[in-house]
DSSP file (Angstrom, degrees, kcal/mol; ACC not computed):
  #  RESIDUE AA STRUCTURE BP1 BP2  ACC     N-H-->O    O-->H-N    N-H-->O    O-->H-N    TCO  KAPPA ALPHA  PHI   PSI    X-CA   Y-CA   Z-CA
    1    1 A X              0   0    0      0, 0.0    24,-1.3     0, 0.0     2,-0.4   0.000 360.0 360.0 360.0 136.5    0.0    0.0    0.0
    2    2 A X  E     +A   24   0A   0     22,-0.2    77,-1.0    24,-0.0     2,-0.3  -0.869 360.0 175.8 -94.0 123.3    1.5    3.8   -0.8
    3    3 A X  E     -A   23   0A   0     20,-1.0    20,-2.7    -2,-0.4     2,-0.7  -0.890  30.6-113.1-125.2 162.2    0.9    6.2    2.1
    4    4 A X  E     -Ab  22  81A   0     76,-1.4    78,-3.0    75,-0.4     2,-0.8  -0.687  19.2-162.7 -82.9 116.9    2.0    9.8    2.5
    5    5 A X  E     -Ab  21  82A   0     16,-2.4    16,-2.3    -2,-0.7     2,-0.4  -0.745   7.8-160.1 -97.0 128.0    4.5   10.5    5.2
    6    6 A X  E     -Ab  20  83A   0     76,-9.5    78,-0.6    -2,-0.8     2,-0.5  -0.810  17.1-148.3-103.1 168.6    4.2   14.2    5.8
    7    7 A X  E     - b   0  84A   0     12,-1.4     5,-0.1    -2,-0.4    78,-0.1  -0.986  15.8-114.0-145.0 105.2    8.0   15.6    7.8
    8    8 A X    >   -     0   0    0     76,-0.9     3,-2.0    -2,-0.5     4,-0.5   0.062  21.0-110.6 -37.7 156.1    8.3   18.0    9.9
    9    9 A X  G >  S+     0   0    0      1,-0.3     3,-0.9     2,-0.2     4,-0.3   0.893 116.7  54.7 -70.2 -30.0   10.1   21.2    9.3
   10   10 A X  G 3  S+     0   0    0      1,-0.3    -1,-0.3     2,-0.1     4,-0.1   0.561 114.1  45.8 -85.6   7.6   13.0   20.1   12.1
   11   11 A X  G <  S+     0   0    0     -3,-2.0     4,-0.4     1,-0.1    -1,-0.3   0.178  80.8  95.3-133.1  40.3   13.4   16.9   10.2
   12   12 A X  S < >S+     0   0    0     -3,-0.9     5,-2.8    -4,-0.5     6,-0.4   0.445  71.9  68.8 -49.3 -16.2   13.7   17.8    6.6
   13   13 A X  T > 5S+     0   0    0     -4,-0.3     3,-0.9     3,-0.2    -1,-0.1   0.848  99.0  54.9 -30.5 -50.1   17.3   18.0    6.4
   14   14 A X  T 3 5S+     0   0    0      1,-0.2    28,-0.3     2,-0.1    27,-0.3   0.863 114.3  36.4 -63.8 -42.7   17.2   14.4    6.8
   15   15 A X  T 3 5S-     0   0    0     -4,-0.4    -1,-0.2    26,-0.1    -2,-0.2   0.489 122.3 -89.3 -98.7   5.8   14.8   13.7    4.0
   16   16 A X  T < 5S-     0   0    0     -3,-0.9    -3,-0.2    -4,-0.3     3,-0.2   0.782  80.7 -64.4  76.6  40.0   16.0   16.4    1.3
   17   17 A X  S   <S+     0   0    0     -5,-2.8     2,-0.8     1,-0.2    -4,-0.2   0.878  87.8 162.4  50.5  41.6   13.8   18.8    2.5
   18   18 A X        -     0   0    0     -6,-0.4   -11,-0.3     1,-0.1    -1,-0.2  -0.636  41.5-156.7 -70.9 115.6   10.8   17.2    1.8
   19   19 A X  S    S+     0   0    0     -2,-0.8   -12,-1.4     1,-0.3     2,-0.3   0.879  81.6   1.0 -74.0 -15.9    7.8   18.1    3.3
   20   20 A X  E     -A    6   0A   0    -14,-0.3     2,-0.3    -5,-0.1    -1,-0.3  -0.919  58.2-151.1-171.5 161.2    6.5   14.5    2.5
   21   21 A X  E     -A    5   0A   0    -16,-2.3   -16,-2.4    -2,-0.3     2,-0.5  -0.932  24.2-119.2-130.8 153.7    7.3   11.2    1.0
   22   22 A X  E     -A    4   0A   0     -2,-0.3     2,-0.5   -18,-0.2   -18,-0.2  -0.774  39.9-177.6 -90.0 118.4    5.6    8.4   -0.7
   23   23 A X  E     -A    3   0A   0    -20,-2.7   -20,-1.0    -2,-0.5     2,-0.7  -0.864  17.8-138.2-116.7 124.5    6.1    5.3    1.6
   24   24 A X  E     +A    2   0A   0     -2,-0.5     2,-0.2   -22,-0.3   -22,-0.2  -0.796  44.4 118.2-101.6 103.3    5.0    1.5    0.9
   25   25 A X        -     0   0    0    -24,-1.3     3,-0.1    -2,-0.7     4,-0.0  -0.747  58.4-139.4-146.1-142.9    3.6   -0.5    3.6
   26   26 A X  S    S+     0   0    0      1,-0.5    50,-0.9    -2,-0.2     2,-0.3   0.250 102.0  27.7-147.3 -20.1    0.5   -2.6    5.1
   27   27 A X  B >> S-E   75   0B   0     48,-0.3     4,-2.4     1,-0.1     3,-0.8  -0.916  85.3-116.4-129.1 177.3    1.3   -1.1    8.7
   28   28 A X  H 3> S+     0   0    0     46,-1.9     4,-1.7    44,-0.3     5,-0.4   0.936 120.3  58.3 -53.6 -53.8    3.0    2.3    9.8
   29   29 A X  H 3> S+     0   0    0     43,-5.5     4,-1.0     1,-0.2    -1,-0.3   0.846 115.0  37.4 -53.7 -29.6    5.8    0.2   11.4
   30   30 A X  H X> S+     0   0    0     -3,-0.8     3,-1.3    42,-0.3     4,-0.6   0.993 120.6  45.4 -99.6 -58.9    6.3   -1.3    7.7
   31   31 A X  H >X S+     0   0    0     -4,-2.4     3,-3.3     1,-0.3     4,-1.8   0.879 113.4  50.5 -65.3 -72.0    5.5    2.4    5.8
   32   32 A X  H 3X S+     0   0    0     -4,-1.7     4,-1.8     1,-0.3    -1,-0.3   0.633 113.7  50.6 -56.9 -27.4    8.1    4.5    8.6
   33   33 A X  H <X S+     0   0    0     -3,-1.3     4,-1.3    -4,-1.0    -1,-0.3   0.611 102.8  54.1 -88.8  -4.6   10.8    1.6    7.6
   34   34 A X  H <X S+     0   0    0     -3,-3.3     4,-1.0    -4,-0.6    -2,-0.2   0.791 112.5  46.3 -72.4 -36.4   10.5    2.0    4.0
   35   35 A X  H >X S+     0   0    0     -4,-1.8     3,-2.2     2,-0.2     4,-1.4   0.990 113.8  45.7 -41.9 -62.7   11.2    5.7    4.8
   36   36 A X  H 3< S+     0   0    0     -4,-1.8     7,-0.3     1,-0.3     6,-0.3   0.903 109.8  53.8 -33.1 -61.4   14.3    5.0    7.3
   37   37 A X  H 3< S+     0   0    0     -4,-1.3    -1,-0.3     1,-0.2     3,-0.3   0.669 112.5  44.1 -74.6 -13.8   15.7    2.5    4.9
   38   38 A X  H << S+     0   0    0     -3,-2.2     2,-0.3    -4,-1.0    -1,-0.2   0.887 131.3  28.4 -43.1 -54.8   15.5    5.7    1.7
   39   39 A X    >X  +     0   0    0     -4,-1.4     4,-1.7    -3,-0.2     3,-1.7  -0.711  68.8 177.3-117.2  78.6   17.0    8.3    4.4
   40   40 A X  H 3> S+     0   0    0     -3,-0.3     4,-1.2    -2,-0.3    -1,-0.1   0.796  84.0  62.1 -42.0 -16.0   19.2    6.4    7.0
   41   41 A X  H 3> S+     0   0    0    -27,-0.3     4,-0.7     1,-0.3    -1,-0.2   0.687 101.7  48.1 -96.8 -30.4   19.8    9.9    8.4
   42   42 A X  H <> S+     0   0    0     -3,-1.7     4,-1.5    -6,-0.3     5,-0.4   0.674 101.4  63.7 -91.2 -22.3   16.4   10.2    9.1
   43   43 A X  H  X S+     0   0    0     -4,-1.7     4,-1.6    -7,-0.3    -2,-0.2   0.916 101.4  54.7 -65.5 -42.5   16.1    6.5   10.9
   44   44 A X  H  < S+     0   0    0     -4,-1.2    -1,-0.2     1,-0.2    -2,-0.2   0.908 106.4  51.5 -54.3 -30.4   18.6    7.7   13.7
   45   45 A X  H  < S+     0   0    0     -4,-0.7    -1,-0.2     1,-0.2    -2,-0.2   0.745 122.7  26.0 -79.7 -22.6   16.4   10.7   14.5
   46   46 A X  H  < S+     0   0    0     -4,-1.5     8,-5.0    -3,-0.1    -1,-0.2   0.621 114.2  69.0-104.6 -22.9   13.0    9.0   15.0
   47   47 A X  B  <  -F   53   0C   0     -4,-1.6     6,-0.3    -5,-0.4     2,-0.2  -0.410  69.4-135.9 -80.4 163.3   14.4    5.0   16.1
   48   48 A X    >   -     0   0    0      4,-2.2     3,-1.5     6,-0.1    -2,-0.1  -0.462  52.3 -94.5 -89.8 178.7   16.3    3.8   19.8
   49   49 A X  T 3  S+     0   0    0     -2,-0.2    -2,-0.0     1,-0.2    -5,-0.0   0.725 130.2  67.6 -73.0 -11.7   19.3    1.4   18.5
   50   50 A X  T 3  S-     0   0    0      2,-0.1    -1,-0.2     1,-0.1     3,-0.1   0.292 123.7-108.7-108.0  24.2   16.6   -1.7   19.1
   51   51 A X  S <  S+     0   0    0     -3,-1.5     2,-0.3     1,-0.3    -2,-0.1   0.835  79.4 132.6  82.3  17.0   14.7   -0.1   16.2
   52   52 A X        -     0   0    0     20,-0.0    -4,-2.2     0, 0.0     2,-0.5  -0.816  63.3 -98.1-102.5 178.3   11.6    1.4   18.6
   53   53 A X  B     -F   47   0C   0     -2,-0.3    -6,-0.3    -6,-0.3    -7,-0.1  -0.819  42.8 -89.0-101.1 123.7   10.7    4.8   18.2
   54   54 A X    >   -     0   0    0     -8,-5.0     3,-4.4    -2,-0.5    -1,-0.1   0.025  26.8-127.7 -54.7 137.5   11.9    7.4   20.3
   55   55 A X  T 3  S+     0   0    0      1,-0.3    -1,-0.1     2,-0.0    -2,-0.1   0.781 113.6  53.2 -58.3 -37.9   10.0    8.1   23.1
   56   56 A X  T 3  S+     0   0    0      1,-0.1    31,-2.1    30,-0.1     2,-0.9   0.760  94.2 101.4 -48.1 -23.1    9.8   11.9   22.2
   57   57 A X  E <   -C   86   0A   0     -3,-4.4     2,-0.5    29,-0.2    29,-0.2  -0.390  51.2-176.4 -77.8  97.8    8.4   10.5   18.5
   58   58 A X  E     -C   85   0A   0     27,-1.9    27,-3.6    -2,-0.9     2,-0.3  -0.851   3.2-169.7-103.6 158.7    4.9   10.8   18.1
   59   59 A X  E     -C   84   0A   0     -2,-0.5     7,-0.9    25,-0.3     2,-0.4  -0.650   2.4-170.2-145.8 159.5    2.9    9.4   14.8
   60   60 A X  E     -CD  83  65A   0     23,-1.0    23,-2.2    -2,-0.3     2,-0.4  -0.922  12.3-153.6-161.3 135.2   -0.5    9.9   13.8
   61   61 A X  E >  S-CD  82  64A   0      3,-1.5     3,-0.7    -2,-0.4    21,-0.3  -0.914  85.4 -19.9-109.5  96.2   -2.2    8.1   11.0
   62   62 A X  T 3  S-     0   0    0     19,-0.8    20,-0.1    -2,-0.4     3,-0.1   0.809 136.2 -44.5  59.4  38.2   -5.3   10.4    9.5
   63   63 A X  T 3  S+     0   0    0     18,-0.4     2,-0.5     1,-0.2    -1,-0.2   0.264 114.4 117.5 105.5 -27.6   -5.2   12.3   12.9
   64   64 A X  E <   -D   61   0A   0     -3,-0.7    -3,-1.5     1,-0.1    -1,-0.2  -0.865  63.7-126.6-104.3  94.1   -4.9    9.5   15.3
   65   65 A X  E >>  -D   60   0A   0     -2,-0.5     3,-2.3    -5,-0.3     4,-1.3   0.065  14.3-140.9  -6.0  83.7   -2.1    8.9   17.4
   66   66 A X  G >4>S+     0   0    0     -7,-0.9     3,-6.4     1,-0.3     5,-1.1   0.753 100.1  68.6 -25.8 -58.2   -0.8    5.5   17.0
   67   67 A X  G 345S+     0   0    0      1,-0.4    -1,-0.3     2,-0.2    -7,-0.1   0.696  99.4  50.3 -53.8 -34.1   -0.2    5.2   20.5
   68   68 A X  G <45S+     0   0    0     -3,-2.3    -1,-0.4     3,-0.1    -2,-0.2   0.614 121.0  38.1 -74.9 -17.4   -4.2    5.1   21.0
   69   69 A X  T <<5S-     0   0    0     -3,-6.4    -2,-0.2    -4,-1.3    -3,-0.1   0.763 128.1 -45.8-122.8 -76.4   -4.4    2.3   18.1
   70   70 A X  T > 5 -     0   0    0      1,-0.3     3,-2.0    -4,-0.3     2,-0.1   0.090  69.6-130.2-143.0  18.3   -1.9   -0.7   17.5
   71   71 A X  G > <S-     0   0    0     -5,-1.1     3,-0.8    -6,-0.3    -1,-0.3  -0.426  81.6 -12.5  77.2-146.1    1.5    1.2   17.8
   72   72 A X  G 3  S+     0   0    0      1,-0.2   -43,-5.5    -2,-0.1   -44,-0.3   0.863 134.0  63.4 -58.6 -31.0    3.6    0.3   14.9
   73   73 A X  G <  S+     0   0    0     -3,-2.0    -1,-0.2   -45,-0.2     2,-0.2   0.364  77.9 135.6 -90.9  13.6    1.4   -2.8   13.6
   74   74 A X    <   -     0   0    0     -3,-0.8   -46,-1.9    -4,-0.1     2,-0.5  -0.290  60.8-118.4 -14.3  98.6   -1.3    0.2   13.1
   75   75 A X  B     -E   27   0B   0    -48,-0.3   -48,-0.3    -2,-0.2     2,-0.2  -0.383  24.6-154.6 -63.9 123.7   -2.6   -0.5    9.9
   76   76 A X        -     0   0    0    -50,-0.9     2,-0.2    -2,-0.5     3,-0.1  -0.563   6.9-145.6 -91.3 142.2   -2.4    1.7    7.0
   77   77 A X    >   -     0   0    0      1,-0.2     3,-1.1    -2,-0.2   -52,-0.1  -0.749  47.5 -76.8 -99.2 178.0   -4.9    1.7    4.0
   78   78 A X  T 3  S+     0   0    0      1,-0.2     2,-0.9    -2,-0.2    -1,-0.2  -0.023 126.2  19.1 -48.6 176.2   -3.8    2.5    0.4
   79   79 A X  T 3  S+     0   0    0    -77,-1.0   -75,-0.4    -3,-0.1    -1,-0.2   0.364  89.0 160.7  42.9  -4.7   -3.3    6.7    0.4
   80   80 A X    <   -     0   0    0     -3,-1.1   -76,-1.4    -2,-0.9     2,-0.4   0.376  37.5-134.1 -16.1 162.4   -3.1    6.6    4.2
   81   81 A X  E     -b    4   0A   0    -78,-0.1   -19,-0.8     2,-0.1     2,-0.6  -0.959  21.7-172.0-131.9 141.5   -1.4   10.0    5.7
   82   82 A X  E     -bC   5  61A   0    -78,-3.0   -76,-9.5    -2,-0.4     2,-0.3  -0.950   5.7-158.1-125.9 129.0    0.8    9.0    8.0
   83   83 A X  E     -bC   6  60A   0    -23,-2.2   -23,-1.0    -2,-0.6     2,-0.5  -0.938   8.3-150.3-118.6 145.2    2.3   12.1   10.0
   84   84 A X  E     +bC   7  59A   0    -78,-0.6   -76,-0.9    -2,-0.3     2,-0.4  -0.949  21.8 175.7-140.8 102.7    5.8   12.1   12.0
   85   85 A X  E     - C   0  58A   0    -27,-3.6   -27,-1.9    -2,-0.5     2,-0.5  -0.805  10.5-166.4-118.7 148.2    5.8   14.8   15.3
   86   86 A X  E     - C   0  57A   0     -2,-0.4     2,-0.7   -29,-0.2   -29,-0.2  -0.992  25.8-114.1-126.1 134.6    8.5   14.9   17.4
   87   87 A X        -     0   0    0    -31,-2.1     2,-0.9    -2,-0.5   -30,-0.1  -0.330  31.0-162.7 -78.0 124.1    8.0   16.7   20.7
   88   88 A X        -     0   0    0     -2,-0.7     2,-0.2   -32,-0.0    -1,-0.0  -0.798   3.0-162.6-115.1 162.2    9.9   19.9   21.4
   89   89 A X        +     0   0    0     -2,-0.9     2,-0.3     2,-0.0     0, 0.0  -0.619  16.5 138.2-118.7 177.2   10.6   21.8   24.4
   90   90 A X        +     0   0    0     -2,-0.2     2,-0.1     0, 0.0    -2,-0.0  -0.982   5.5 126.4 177.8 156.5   11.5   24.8   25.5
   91   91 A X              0   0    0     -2,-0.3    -2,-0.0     1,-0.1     0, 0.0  -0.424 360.0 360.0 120.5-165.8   11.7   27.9   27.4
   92   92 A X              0   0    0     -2,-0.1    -1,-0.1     0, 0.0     0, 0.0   0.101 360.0 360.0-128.8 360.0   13.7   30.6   29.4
């Protein structure tokens, strides 16, 4: 299945300044490792080394928080949008 991964603006360097990518999988975990494996540069910034997602990395599929649905094995349909938020902090 081809889904859209939209990328944030603090991780477009990683992807060639793409604001989205066209990704192939049957779950998010599948579609977010067809990304990685395009941009390795972009796999450190969202993965731990045992290949989970960092806890600061949040995901959404058509609005919806993975974390609320099946995690990675979250199922995707064809055209899916699959969205990649990373939390930042801040302040003075």
């Amino acid at each position: 299945m081809s889904v859209n991964v939209l990328i944030p603006s603090a991780l477009r360097g990683f992807v060639d300044r793409q604001s989205e990518v066209e990704a192939e999988g049957a779950t998010v975990g599948e579609a977010l490792a067809h990304v990685a494996a395009q941009y390795p540069d972009l796999k450190h910034q969202i993965y731990e080394d045992d290949s989970n997602l960092r806890g600061f990395v949040n995901v959404f599929v058509d609005g919806t928080n993975i974390k609320k649905l099946k995690g990675l094995d979250t199922p995707v349909a064809n055209g899916a949008t699959v969205m990649i938020v990373p939390a930042i902090a801040g302040g003075f």
